[in-house]
N, CA, C and O atoms as a CHARMM CRD file, in Angstrom:
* protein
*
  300
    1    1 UNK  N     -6.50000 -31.40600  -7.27800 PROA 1      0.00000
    2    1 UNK  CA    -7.75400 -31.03600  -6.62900 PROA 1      0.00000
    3    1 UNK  C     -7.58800 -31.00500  -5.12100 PROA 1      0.00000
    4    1 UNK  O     -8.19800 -30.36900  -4.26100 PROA 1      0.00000
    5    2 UNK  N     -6.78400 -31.70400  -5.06000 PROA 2      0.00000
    6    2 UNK  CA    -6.49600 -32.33500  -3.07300 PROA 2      0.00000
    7    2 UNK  C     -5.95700 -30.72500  -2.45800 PROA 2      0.00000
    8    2 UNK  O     -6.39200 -30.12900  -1.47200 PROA 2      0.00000
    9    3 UNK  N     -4.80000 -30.26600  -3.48000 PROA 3      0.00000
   10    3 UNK  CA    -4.18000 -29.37700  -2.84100 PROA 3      0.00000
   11    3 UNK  C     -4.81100 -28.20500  -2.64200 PROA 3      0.00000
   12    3 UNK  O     -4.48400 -27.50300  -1.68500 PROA 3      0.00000
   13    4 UNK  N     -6.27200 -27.63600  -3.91900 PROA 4      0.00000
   14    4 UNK  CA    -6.88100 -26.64300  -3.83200 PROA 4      0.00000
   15    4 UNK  C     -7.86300 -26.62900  -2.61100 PROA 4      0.00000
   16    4 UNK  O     -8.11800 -25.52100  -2.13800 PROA 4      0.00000
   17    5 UNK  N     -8.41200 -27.67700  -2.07700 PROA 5      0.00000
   18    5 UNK  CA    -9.05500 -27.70200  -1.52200 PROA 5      0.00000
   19    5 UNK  C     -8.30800 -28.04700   0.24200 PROA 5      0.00000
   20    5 UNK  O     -8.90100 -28.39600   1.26300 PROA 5      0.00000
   21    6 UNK  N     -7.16200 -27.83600   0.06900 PROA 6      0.00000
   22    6 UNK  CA    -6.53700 -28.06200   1.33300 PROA 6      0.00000
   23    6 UNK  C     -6.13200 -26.36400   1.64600 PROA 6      0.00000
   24    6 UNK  O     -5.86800 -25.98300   2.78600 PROA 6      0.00000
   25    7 UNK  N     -6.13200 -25.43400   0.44300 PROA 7      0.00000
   26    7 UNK  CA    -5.68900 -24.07300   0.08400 PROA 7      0.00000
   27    7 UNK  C     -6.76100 -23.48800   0.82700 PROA 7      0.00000
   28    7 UNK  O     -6.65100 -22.63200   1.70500 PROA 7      0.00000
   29    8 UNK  N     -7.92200 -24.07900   0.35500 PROA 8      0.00000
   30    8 UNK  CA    -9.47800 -23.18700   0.56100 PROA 8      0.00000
   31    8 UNK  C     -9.49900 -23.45000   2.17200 PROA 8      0.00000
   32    8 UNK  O     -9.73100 -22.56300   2.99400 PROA 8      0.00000
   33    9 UNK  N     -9.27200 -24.55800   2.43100 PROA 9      0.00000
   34    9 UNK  CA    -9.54600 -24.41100   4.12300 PROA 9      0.00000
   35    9 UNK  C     -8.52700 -23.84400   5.12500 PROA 9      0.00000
   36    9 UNK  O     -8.78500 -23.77700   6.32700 PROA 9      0.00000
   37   10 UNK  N     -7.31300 -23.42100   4.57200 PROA 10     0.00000
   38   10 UNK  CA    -5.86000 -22.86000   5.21300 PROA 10     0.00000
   39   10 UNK  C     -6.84700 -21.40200   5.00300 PROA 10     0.00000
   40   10 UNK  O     -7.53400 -21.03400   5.95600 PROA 10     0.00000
   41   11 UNK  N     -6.85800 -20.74400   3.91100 PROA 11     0.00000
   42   11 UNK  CA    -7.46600 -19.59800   3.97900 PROA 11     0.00000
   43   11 UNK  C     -8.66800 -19.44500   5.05600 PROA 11     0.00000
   44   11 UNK  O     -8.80800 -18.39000   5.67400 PROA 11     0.00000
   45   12 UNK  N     -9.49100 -20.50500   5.23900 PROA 12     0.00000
   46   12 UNK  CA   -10.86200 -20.25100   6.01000 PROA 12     0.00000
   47   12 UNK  C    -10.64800 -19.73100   7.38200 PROA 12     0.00000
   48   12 UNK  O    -11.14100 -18.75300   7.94400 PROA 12     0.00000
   49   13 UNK  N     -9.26900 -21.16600   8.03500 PROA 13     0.00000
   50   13 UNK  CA    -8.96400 -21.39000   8.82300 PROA 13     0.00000
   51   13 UNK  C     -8.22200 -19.54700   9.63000 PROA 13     0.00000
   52   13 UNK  O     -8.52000 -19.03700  10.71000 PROA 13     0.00000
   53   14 UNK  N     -7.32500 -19.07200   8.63900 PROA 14     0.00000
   54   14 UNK  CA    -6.66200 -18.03800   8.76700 PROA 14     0.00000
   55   14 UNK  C     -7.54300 -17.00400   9.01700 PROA 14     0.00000
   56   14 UNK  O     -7.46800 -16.26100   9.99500 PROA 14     0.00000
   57   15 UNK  N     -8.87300 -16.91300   7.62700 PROA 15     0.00000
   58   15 UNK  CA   -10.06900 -15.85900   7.82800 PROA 15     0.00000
   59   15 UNK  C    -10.57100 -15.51300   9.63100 PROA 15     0.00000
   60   15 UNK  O    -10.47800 -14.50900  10.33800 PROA 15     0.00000
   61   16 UNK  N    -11.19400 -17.10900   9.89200 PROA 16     0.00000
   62   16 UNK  CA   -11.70800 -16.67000  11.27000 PROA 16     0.00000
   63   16 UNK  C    -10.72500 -16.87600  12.04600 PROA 16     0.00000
   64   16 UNK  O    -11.21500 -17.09300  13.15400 PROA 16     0.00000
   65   17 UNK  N     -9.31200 -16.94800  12.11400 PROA 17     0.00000
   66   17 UNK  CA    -8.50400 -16.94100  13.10400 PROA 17     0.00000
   67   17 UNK  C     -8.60000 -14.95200  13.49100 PROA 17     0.00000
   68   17 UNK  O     -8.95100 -14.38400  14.52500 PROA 17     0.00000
   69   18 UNK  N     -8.21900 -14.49600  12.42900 PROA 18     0.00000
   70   18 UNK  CA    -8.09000 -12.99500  12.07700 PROA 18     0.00000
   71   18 UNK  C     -9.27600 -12.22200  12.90300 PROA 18     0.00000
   72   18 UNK  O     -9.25600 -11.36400  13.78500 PROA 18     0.00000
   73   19 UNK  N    -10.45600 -13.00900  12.12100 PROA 19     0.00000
   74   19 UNK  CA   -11.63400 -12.22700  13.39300 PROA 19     0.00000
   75   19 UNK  C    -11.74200 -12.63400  14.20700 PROA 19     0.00000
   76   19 UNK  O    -12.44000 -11.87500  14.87900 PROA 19     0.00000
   77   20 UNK  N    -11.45100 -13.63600  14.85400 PROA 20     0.00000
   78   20 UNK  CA   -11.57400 -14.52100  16.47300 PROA 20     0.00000
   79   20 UNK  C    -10.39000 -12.81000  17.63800 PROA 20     0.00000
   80   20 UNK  O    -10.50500 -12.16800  18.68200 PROA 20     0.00000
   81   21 UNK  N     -9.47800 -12.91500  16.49600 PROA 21     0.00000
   82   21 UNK  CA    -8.17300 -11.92400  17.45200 PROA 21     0.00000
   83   21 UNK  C     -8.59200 -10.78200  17.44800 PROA 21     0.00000
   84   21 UNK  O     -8.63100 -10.22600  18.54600 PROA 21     0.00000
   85   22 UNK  N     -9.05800 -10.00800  16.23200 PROA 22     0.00000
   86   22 UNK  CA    -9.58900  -8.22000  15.72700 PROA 22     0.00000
   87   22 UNK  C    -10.70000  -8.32500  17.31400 PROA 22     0.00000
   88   22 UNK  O    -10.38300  -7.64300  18.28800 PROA 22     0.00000
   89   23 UNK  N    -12.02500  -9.28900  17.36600 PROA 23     0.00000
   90   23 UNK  CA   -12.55200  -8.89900  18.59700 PROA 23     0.00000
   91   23 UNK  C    -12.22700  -9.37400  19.44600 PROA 23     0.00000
   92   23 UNK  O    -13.02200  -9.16300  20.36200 PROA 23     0.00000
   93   24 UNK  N    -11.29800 -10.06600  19.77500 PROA 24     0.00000
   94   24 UNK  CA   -10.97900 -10.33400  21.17000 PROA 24     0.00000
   95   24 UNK  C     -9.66800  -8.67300  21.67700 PROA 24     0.00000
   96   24 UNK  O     -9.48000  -8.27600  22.82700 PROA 24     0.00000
   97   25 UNK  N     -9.08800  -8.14200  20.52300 PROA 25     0.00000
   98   25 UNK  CA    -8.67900  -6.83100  21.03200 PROA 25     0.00000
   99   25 UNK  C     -9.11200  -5.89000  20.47400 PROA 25     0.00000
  100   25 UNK  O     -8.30500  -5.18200  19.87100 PROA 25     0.00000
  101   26 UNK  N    -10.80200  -5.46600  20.46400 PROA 26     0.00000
  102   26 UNK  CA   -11.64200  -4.67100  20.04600 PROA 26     0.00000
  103   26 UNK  C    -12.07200  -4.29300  21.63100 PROA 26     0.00000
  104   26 UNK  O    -11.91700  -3.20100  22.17900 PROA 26     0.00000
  105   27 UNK  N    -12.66300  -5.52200  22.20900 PROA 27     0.00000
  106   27 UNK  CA   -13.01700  -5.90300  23.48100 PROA 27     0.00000
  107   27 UNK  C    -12.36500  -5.98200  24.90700 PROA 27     0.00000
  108   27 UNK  O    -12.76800  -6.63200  25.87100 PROA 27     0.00000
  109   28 UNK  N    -10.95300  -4.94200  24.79100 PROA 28     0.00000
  110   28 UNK  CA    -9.89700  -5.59400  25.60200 PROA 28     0.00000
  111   28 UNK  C    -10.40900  -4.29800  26.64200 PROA 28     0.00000
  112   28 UNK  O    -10.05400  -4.19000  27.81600 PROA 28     0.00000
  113   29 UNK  N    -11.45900  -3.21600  25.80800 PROA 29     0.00000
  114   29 UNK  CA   -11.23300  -1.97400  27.66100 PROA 29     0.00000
  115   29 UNK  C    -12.34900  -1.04400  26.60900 PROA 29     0.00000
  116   29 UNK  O    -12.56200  -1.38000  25.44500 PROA 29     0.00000
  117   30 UNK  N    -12.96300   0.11200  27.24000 PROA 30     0.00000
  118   30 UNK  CA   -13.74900   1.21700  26.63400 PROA 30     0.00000
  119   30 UNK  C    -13.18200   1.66300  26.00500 PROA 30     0.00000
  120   30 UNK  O    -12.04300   1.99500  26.33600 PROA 30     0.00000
  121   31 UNK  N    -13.67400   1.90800  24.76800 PROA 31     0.00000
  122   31 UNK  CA   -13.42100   2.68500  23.01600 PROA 31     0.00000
  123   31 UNK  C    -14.23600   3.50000  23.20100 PROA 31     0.00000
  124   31 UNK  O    -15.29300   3.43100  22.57400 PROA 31     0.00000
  125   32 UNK  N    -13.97400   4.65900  24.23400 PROA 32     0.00000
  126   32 UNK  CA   -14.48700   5.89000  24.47100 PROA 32     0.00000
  127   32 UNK  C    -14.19600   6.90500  25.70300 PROA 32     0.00000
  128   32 UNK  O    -14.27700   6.31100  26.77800 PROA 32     0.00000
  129   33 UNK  N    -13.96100   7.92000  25.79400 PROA 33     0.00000
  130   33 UNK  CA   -13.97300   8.71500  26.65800 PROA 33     0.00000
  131   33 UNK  C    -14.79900   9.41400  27.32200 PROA 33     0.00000
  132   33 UNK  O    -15.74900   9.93400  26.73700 PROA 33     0.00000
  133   34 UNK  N    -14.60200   9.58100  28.75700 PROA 34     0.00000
  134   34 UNK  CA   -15.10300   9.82700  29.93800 PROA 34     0.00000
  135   34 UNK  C    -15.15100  11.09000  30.22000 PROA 34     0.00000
  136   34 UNK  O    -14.08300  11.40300  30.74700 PROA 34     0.00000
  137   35 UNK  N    -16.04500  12.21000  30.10900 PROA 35     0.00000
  138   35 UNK  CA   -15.79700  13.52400  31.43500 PROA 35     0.00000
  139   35 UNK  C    -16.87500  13.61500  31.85000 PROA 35     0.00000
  140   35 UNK  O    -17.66700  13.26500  30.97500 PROA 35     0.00000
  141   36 UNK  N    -17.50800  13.99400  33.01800 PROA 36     0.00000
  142   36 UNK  CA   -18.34300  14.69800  33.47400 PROA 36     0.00000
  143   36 UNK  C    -19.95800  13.48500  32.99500 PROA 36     0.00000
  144   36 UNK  O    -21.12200  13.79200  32.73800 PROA 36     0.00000
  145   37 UNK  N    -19.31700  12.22900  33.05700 PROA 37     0.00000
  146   37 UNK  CA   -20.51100  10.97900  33.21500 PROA 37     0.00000
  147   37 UNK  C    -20.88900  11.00200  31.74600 PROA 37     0.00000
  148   37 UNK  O    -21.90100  10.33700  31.52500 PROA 37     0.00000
  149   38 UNK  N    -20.20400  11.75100  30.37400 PROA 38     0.00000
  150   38 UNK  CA   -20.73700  11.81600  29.38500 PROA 38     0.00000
  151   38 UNK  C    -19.31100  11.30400  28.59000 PROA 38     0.00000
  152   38 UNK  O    -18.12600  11.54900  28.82000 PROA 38     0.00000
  153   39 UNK  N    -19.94300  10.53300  27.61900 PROA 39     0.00000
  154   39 UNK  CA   -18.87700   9.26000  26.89500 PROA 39     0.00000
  155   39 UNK  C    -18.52300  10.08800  25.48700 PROA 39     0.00000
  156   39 UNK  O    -19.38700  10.85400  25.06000 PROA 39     0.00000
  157   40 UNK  N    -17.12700   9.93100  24.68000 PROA 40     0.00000
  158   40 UNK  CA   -16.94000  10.60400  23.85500 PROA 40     0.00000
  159   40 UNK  C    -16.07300   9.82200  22.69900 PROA 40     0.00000
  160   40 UNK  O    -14.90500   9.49200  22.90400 PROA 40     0.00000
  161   41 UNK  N    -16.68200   9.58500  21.60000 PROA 41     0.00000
  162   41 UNK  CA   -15.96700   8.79400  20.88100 PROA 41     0.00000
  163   41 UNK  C    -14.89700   9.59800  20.49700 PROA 41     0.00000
  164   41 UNK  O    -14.82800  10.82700  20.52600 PROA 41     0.00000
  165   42 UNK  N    -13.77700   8.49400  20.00500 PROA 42     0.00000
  166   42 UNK  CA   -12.24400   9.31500  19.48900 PROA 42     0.00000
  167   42 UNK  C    -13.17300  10.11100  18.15000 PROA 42     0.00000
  168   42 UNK  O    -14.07100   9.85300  17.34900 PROA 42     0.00000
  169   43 UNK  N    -12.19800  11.30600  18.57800 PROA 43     0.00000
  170   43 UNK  CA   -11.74100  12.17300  17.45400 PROA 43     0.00000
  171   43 UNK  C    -12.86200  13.27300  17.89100 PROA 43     0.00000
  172   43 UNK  O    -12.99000  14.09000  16.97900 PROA 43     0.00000
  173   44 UNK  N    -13.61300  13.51800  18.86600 PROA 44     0.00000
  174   44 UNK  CA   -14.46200  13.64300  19.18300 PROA 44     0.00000
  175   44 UNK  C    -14.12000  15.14700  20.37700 PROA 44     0.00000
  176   44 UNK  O    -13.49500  14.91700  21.41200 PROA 44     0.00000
  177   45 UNK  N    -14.46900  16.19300  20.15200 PROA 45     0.00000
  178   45 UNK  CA   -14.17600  17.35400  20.90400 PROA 45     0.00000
  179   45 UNK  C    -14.85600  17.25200  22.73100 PROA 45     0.00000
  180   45 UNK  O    -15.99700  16.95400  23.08400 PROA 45     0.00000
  181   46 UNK  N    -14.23000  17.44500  23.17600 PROA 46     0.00000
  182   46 UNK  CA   -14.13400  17.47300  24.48300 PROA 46     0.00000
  183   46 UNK  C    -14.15800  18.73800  25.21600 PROA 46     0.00000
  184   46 UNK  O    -13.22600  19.46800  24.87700 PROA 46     0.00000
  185   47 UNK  N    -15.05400  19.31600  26.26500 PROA 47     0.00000
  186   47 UNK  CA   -15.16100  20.94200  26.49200 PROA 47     0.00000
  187   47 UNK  C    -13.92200  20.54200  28.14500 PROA 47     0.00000
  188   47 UNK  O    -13.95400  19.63000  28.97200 PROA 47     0.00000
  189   48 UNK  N    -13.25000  21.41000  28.01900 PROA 48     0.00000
  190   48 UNK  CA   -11.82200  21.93300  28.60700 PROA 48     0.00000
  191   48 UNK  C    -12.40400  22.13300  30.27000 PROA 48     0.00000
  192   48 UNK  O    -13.57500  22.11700  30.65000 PROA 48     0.00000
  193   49 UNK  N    -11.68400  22.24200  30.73900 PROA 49     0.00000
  194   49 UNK  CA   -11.87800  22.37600  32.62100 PROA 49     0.00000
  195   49 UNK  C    -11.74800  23.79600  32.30700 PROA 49     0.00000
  196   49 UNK  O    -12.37600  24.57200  33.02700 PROA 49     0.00000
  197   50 UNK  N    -10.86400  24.38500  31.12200 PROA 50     0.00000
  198   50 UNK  CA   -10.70600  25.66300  31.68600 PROA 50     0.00000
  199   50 UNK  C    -11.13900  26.10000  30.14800 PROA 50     0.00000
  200   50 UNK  O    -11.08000  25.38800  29.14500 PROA 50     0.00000
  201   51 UNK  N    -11.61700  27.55500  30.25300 PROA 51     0.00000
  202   51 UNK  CA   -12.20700  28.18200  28.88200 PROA 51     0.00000
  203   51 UNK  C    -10.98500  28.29700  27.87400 PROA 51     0.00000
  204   51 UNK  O    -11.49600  28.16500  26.76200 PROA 51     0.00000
  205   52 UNK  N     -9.54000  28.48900  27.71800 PROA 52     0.00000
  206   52 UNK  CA    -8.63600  28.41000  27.18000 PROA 52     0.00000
  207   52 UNK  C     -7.45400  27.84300  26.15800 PROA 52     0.00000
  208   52 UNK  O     -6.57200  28.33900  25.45800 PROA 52     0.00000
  209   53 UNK  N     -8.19100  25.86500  26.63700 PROA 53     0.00000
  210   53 UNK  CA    -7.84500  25.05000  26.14000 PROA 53     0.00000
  211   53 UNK  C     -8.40300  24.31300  25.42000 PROA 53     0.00000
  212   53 UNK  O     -9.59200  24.21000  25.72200 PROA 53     0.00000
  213   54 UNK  N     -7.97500  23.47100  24.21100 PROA 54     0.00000
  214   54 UNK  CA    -9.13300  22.30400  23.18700 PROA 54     0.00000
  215   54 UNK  C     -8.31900  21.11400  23.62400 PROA 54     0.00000
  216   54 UNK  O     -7.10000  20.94900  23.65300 PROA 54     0.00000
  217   55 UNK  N     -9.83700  19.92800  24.12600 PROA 55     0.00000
  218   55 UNK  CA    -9.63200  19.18900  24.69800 PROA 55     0.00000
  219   55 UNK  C    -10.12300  18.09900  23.35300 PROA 55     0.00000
  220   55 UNK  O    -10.99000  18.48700  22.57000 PROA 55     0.00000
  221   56 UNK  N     -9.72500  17.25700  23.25400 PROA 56     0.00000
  222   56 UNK  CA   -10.64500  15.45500  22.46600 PROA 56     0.00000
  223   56 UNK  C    -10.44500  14.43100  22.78200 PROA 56     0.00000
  224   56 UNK  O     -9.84700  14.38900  23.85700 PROA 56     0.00000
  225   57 UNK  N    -10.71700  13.25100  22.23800 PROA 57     0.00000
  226   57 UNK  CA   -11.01400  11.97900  22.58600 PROA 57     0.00000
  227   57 UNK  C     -9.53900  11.41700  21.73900 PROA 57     0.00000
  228   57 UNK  O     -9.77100  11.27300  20.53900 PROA 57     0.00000
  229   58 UNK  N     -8.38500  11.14700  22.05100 PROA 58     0.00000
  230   58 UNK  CA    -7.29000  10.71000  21.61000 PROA 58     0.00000
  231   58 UNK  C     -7.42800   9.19100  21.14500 PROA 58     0.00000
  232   58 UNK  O     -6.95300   8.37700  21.93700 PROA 58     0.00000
  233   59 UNK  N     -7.98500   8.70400  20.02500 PROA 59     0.00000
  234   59 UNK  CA    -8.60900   7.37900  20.38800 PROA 59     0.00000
  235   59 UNK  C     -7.07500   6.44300  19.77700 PROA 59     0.00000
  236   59 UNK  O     -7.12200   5.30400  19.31100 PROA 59     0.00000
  237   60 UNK  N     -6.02200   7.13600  19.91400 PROA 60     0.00000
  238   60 UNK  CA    -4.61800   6.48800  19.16900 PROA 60     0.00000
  239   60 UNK  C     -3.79900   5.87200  20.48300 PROA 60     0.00000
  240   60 UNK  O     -2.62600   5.49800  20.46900 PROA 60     0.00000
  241   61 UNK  N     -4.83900   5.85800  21.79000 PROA 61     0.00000
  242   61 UNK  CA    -3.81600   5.55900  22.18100 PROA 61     0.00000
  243   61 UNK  C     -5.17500   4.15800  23.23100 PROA 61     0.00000
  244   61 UNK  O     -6.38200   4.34300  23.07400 PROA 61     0.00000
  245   62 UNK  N     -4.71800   3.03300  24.09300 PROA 62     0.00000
  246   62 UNK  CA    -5.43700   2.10600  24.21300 PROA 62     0.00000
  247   62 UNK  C     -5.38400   2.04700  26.02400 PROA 62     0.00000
  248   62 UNK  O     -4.46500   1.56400  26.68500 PROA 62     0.00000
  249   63 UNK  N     -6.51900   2.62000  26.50200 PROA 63     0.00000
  250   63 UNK  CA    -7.77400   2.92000  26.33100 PROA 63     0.00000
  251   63 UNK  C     -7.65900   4.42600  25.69800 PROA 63     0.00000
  252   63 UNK  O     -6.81500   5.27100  25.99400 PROA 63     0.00000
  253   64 UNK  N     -8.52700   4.52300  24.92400 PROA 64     0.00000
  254   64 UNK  CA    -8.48400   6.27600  24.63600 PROA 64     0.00000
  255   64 UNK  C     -8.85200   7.13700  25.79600 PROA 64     0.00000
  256   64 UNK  O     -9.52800   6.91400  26.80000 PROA 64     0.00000
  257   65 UNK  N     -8.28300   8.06600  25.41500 PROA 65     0.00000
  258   65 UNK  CA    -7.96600   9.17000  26.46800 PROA 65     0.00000
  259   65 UNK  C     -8.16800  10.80900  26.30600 PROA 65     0.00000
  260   65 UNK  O     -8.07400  11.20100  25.14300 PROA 65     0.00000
  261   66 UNK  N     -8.36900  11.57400  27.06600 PROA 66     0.00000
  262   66 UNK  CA    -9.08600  12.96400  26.85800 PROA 66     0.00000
  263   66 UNK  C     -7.24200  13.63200  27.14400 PROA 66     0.00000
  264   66 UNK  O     -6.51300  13.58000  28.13400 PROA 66     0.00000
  265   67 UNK  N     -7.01400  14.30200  25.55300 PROA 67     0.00000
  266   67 UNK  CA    -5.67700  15.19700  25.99700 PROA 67     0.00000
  267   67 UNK  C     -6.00600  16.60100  25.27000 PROA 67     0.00000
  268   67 UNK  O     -6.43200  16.67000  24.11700 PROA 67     0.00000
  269   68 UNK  N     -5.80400  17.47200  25.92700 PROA 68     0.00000
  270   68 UNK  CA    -5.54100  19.11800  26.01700 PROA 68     0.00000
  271   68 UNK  C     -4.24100  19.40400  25.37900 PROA 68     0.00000
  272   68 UNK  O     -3.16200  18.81800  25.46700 PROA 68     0.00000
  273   69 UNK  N     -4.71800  20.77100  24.51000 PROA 69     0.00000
  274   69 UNK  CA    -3.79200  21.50400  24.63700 PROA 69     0.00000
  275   69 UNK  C     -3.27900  22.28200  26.17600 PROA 69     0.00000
  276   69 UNK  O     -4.00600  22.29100  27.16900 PROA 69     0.00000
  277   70 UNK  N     -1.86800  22.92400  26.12900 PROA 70     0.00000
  278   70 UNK  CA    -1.55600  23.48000  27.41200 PROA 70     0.00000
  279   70 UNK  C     -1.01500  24.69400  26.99400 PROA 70     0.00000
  280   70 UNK  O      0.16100  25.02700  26.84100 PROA 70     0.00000
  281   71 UNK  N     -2.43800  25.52400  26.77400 PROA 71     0.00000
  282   71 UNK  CA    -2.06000  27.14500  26.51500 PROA 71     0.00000
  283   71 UNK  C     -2.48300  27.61900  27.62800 PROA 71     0.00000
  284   71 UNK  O     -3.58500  27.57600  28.17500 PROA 71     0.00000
  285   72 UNK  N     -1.10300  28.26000  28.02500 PROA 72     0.00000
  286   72 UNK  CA    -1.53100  28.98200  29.71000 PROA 72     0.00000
  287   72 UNK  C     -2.78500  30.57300  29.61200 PROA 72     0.00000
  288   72 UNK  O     -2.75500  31.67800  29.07000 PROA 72     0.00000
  289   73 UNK  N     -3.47700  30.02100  30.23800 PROA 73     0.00000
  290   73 UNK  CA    -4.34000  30.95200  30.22500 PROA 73     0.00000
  291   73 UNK  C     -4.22900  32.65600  30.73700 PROA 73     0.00000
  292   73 UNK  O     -3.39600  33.06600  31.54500 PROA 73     0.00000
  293   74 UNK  N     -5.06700  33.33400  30.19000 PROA 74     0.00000
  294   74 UNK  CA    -4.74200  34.79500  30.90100 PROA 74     0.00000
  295   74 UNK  C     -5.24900  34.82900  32.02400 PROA 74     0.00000
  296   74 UNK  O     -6.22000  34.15800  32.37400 PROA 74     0.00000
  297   75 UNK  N     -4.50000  35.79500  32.84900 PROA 75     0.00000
  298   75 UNK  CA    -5.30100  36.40500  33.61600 PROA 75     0.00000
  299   75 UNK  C     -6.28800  37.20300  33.82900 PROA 75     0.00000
  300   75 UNK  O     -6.65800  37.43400  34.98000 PROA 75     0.00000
């Protein structure tokens, strides 16, 4: 009985260790992107500086970040 109940609190202990860490690096910077004062969650389409290119919210990388394609535009 001693040992199950020494089991149950190793697990507890581990449980909120796990979520104590998940938000402390949930919380580490903005989980969203920036243009033009308007916020953009990942995965999230982003309108281009220039009419030519597709821009989004790269959320794979930490802080997420706005990346373009680089199709050279016409003249």
């Amino acid at each position: 009985m001693g040992e199950i109940v020494n089991n149950i609190v190793l697990l507890i202990i581990l449980t909120l260790g796990s979520t104590t860490f998940a938000t402390r690096q949930c919380a580490a910077g903005p989980q969203f992107c920036t243009r033009n004062g308007i916020n953009y969650q990942p995965g999230d389409s982003v309108p281009s500086l220039d009419s030519c290119n597709t821009c989004w919210c790269n959320g794979n990388v930490s802080p997420p970040a706005i990346v373009c394609t680089k199709i050279g535009c016409p003249s």
